[in-house]
C-alpha positions in Angstrom: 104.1 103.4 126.6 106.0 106.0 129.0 108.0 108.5 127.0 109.9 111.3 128.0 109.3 113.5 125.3 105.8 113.3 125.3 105.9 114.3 128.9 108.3 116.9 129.7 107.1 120.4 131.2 107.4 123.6 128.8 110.6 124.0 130.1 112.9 123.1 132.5 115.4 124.9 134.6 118.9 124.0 135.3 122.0 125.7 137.0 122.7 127.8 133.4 119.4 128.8 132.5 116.2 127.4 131.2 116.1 124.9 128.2 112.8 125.1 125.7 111.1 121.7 125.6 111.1 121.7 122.1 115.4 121.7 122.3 115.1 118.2 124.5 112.6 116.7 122.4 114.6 116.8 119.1 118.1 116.9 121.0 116.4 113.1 122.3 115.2 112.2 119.4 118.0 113.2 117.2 120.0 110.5 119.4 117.3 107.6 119.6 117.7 107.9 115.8 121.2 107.7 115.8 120.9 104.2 118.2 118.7 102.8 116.1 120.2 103.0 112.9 123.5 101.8 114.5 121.0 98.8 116.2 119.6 97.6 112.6 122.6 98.4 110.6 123.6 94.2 110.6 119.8 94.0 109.4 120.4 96.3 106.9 123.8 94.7 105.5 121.7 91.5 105.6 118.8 92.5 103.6 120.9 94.6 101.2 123.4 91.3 100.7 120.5 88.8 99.6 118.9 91.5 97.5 122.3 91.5 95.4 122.6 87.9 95.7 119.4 87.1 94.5 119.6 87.0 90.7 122.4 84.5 91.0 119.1 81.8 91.5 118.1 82.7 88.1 121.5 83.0 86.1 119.5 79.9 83.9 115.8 80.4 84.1 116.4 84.8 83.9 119.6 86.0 83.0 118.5 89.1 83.1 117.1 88.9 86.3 117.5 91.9 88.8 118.3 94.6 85.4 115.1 97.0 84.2 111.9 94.8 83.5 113.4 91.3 85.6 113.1 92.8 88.8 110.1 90.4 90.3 112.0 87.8 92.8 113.6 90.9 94.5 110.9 92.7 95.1 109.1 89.7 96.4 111.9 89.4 98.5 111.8 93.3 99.6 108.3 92.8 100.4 108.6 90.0 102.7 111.4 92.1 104.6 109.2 95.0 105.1 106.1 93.0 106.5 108.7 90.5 108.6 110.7 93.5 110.2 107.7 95.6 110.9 108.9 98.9 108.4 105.0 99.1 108.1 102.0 99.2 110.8 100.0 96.3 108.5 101.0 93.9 105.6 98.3 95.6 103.6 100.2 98.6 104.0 103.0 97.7 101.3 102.3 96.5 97.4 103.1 96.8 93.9 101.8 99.1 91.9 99.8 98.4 87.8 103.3 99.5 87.0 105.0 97.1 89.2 107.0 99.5 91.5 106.8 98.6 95.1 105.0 100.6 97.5 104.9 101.1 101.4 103.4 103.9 103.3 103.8 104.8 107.1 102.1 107.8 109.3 100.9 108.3 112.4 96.6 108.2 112.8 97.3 109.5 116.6 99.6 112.4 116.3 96.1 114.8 116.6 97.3 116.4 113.2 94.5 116.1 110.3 95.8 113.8 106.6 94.7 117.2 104.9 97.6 119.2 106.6 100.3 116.5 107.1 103.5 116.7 105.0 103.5 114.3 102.4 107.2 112.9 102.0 108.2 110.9 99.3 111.2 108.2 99.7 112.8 107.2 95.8 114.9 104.5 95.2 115.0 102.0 92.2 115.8 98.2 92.6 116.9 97.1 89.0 120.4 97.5 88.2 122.2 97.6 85.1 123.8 93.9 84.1 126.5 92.6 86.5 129.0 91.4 84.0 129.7 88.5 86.1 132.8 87.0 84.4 134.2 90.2 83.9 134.3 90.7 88.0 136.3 87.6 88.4 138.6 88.2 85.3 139.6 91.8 86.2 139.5 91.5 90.6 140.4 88.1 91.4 138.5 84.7 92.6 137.8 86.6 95.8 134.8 88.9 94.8 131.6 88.2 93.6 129.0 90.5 91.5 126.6 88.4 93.7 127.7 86.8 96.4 130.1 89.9 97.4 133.4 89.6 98.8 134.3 85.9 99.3 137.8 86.1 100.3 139.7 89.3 100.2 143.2 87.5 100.1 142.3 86.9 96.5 141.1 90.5 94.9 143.2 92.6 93.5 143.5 95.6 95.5 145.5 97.3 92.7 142.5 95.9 89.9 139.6 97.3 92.4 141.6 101.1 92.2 142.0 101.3 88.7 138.3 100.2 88.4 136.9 102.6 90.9 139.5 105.6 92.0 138.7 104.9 95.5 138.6 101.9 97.6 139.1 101.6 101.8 141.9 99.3 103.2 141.5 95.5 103.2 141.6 96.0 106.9 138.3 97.7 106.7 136.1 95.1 104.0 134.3 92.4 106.0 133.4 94.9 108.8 132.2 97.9 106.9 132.0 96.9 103.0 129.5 95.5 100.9 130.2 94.3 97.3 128.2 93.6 94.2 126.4 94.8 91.4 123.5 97.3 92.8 124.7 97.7 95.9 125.9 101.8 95.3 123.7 102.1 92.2 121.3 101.4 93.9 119.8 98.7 96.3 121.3 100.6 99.5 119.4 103.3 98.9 116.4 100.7 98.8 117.2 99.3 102.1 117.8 102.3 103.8 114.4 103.3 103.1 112.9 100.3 104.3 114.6 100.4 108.0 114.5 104.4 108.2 110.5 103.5 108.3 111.3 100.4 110.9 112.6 103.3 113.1 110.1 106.2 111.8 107.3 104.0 113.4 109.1 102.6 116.6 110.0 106.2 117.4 106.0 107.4 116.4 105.1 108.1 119.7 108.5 110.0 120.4 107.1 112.2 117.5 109.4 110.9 114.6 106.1 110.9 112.6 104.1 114.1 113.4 102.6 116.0 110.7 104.1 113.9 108.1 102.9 110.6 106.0 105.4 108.8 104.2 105.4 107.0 100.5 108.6 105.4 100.3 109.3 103.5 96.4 111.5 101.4 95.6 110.9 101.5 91.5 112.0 100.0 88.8 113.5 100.6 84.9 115.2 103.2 85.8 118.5 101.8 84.5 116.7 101.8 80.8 113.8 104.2 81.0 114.6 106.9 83.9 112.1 108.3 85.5 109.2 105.8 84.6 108.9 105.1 88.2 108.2 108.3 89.8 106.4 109.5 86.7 103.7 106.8 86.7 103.5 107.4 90.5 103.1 110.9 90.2 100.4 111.2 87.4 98.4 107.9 88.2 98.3 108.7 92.1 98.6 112.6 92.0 96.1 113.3 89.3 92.8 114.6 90.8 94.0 114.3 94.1 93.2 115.7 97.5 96.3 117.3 98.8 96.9 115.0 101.4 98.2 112.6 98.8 100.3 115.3 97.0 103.9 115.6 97.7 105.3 118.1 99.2 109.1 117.0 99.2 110.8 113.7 97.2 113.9 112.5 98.8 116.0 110.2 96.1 118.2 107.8 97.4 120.9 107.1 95.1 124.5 107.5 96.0 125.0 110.7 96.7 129.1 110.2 97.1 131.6 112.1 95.3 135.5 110.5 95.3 137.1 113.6 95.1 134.7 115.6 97.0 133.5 114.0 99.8 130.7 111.3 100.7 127.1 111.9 101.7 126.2 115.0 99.5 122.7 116.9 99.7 122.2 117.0 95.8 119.6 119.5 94.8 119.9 118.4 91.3 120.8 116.9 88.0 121.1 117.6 84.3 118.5 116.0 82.2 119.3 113.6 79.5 117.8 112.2 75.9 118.1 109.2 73.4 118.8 110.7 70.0 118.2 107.8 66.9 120.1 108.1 63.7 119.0 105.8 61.2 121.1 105.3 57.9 119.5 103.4 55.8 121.9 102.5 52.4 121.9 99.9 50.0 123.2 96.5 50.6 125.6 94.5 48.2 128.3 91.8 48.0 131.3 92.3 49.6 133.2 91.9 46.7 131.2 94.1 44.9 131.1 97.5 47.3 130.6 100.1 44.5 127.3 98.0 43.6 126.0 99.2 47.3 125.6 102.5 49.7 127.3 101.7 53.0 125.6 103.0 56.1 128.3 102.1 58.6 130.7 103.8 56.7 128.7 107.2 55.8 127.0 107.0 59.9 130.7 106.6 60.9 131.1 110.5 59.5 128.2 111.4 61.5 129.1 109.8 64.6 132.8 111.3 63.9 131.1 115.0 63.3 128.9 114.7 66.6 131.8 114.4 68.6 134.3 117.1 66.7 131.3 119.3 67.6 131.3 118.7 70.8 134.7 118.7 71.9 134.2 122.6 70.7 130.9 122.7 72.9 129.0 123.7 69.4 125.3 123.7 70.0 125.7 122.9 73.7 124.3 125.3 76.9 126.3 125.5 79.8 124.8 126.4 83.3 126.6 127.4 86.4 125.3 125.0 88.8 124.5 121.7 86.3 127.4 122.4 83.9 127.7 122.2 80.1 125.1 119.9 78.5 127.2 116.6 76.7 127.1 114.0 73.8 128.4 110.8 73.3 127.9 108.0 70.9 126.4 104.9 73.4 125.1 102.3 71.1 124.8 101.0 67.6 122.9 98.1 66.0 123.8 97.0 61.6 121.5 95.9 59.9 123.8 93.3 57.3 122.6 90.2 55.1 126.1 88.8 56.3 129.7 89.8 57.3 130.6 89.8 53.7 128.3 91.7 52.8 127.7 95.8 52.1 125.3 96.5 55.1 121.4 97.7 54.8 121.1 99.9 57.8 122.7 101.3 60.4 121.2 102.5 63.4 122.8 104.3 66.6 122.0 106.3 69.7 123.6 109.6 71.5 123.2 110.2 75.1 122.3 113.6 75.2 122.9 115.6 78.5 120.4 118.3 78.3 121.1 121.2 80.8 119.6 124.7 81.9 118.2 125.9 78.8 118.6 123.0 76.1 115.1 122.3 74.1 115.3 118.8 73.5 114.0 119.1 69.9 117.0 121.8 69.5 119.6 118.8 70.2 117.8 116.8 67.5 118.1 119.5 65.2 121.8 120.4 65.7 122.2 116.5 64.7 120.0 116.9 61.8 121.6 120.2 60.6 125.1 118.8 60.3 127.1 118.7 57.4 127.8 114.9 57.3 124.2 114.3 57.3 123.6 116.4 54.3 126.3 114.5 52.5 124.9 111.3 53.7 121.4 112.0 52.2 123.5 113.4 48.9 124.8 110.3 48.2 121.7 108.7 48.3 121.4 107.4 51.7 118.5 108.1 53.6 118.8 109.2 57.2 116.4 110.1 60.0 117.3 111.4 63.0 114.3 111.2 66.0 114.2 110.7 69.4 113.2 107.0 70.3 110.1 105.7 72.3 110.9 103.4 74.9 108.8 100.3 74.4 109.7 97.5 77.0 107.2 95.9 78.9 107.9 95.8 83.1 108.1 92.9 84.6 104.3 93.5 85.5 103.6 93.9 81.8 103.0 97.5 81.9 104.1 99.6 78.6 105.3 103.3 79.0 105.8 103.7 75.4 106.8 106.9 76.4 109.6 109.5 74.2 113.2 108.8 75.4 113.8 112.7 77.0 114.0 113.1 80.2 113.9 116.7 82.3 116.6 118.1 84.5 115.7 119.7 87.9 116.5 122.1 90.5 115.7 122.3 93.9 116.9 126.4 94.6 119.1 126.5 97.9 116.5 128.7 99.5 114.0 126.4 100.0 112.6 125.4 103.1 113.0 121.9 102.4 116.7 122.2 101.5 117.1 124.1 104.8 115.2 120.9 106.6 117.7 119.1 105.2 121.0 121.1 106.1 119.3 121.2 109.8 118.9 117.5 109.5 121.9 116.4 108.7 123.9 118.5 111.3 121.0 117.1 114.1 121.7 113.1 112.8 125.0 113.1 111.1 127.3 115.8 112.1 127.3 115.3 115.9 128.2 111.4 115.3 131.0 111.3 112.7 133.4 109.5 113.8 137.1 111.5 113.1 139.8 109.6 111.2 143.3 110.2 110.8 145.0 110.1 106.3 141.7 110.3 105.0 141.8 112.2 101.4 138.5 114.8 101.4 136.8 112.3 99.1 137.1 109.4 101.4 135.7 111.4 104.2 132.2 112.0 105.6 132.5 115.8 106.1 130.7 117.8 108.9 129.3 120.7 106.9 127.0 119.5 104.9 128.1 119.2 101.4 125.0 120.8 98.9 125.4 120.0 95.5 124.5 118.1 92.4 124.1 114.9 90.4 126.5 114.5 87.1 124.4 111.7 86.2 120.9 111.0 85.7 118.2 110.0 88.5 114.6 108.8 88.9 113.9 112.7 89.4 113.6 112.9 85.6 110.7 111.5 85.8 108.8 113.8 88.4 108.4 117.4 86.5 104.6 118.0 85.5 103.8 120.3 82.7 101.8 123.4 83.9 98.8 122.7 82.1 98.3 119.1 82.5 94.7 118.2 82.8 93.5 117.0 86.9 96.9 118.2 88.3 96.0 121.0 90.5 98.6 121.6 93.4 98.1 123.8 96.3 100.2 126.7 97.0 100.9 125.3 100.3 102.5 122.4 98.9 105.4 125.3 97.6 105.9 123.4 94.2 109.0 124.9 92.3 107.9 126.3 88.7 110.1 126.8 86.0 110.1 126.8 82.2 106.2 125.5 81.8 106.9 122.4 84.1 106.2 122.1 87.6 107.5 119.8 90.3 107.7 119.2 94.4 111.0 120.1 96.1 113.6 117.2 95.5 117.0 116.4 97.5 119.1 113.5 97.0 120.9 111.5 99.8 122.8 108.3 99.6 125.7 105.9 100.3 127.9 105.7 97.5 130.0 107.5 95.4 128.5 108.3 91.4 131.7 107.1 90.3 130.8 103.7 91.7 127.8 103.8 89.9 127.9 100.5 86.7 131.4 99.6 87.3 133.2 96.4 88.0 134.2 96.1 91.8 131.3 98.5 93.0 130.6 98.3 96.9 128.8 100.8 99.8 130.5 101.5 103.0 127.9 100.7 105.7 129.0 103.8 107.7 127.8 105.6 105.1 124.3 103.8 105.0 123.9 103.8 108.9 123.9 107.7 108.4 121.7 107.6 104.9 119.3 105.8 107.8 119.3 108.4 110.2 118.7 111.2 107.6 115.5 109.4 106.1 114.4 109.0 109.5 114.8 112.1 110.7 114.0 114.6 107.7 110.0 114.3 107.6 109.7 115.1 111.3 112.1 117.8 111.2 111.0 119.5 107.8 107.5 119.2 109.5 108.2 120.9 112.7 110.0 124.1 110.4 107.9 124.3 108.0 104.5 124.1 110.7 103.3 127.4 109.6 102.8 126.6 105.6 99.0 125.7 106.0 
């Protein structure tokens, strides 16, 4: 194959001066990238349509198909799409893991660079989304919108319905060109599918250079939506432990929506707050309704608690803050009695806090400021008995792996002055900047901005799952792999970037605007390469 990069001079002079080789070779590549992402953009809309539409074949057999542990017929479906449309070199080269996240890997044997010194480059997104409330789609926005089958006819959605949903939605003028709706396709099936063409181009653009120095793990996981984190954290201590760098990461790119309505779209988020599951158990004594001074009532005592919790931290008592990830939070997110009937004293009641852990925040601290409060002591002096523990996560996958793994889950930080977060400002003003295209009444959040936008996650991510502790057994990483180490955990450098706003994210009405993927496209493509050819001296 004849290509121009691989053939120009050291330099070449022109009228104004001389112009480095290695100036033409990205300045061309940077543009190839751009073509091609524009050229498989309709393949990407039509992969990332039928991977929402899929678990409306199972609404009998699976109802739960396409949420955390269902995920199965969409990744069989992914899989077929990344061996038919050539986003790996061989059909061997993709597969499911024992934990059932499915794996693809790309590089380039021929680039002259040895495995041992490439940069490994992780691609993260998951495929299960959270359940698409079906009915509730139709009874809020109108006949004219589907959780699977997307946008049907946009004469019949309420336009007015989809704002108070969302915040944020494009003219009707602009929805069968450039939007996609349906559950999972912010949170996060795009994601998904801009991984698998930004390897489609990553390996037509291989002997341009687009994969020197770097091999490529792109997964697309799953149970994040119920157990964050599992994903990456299987991948990372099954496939990590006790090995040779050359299967080490050196940087993990999420791809979650990385969108902010009031901000702008397209972020570069170098972080996220943690989060935990905190269990309170009241356990009373059950009686007849009639009766109710024969019995202990859990509801009614846990209803103190709950109402304590959140007294507490409307005064941010026993809660961090940190100037980058914000305050840590608490709400009250689930509940399950225990009752011999509804006339009837409950036996138990059990709920759940989201916990937001920031900066700082020991996760066995936020138990014990639950466990310290006053309503709890009351409850256990009436005679009530109430524990208060962080919950295991038990669910099988869909490939019958268990985690059985503690419900906490780490925050991160990427710090600005890493060299991959400097490949990644570079890369976005190389593949996004220069091909914005200008609009006139956009609001800031509705816009793609041209300085890139660094920043964080409010919300949780399969990064979570990634930080190693320091002294786990087999795990030894090389210097050169510039690991970030911070309060006895250790972890690669991480980035997000996504279509999609967060505030998209589990809503009814949620959609992607495919001019945000084409560019989420270009950026995967274009970030190994790049981060390789700045970071060249790390050896």
């Amino acid at each position: 194959m004849f290509s121009l990069s691989r053939t120009l001079p050291q330099s070449f002079k022109f009228s104004r001066g001389i112009i480095s080789r290695s100036f033409l070779v990205s300045k061309t590549l940077d543009s190839k990238v751009n073509d091609l992402a524009n050229k498989y953009l309709p393949l990407a809309k039509e992969i990332l349509k039928e991977a929402i539409r899929i678990p409306a074949d199972y609404t009998k057999t699976d109802p739960k198909c396409g949420t955390s542990n269902h995920e199965g017929p969409r990744l069989e479906y992914l899989k077929n799409q990344i061996i038919k449309h050539k986003a790996v070199s061989k059909p061997g080269d993709v597969w499911t893991d024992d934990f059932g996240n499915l794996c693809w890997k790309v590089t380039n044997p021929n680039d002259g660079i040895s495995p041992d010194f490439k940069k490994v480059i992780y691609f993260d997104g998951h495929t299960d989304t959270v359940n698409p409330l079906r009915e509730e789609w139709t009874k809020k926005l109108g006949t004219g919108v589907d959780c699977f089958n997307g946008l049907t006819n946009k004469n019949d959605v309420s336009i007015e319905a989809l704002i108070s949903e969302l915040g944020s939605v494009p003219p009707k003028s602009d929805w069968e060109k450039h939007i996609l709706f349906g559950r999972g396709s912010t949170d996060q099936l795009g994601g998904v599918i801009s991984q698998i063409i930004a390897t489609k181009i990553m390996l037509e653009l291989k002997d341009e250079g687009l994969l020197d120095g770097v091999s490529i793990k792109s997964i697309g996981t799953i149970q994040e939506e119920d157990n964050d984190g599992a994903g990456p954290l299987f991948a990372i201590r099954n496939d990590c432990k006790n090995a040779k760098p050359r299967e080490i990461p050196d940087v993990i790119i999420f791809t979650e929506g990385t969108g902010d309505i009031h901000k702008g779209r397209l972020g570069i988020y170098r972080g996220q707050r943690g989060r935990m599951q905190i269990e309170v158990e009241v356990t009373g004594r059950s009686s007849h309704g009639s009766m109710p001074w024969a019995g202990l009532n859990p509801v009614e005592h846990g209803s103190l608690i709950i109402k304590e919790a959140a007294e507490r931290y409307e005064k941010l008592e026993g809660f961090k803050t940190d100037e980058f990830l914000g305050a840590g939070s608490r709400t009250c997110s689930w509940g399950k009695i225990d009752t011999p009937s509804d006339c009837a004293v409950p036996e138990k009641f059990t709920f759940r806090f989201d916990r937001r852990i920031t900066v700082g925040e020991d996760p066995l601290d936020c138990v014990a400021d639950i466990d310290n409060m006053a309503s709890v002591e009351k409850c256990r002096k009436a005679g009530l008995n109430v524990k208060v523990r962080i919950p295991k996560y038990t669910e099988k996958t869909w490939k019958g792996y268990q985690c059985n793994n503690d419900q906490t889950y780490m925050s991160w930080v990427t710090p600005t002055e890493h060299i991959a977060l400097k490949s990644a400002v570079d890369t976005y003003k190389k593949v996004v900047t220069p091909f914005i295209e200008k609009k006139t009444n956009q609001t800031v959040g509705e816009s793609i901005p041209e300085e890139p936008r660094v920043d964080r996650w409010i919300f949780s991510t399969d990064g979570v799952g990634v930080p190693v502790p320091e002294n786990y057994l087999g795990f030894d990483v090389p210097e050169r792999k510039n690991w970030i180490h911070n309060g006895g955990f250790k972890w690669p450098a991480m980035f997000g970037f996504g279509a999609g706003c967060e505030q998209f994210a589990h809503k009814i009405g949620e959609y992607v605007d495919l001019r945000e993927l084409k560019f989420a496209i270009s950026m995967l493509a274009r970030f190994p390469s790049r981060f390789a050819e700045i970071d060249k001296d790390r050896k």
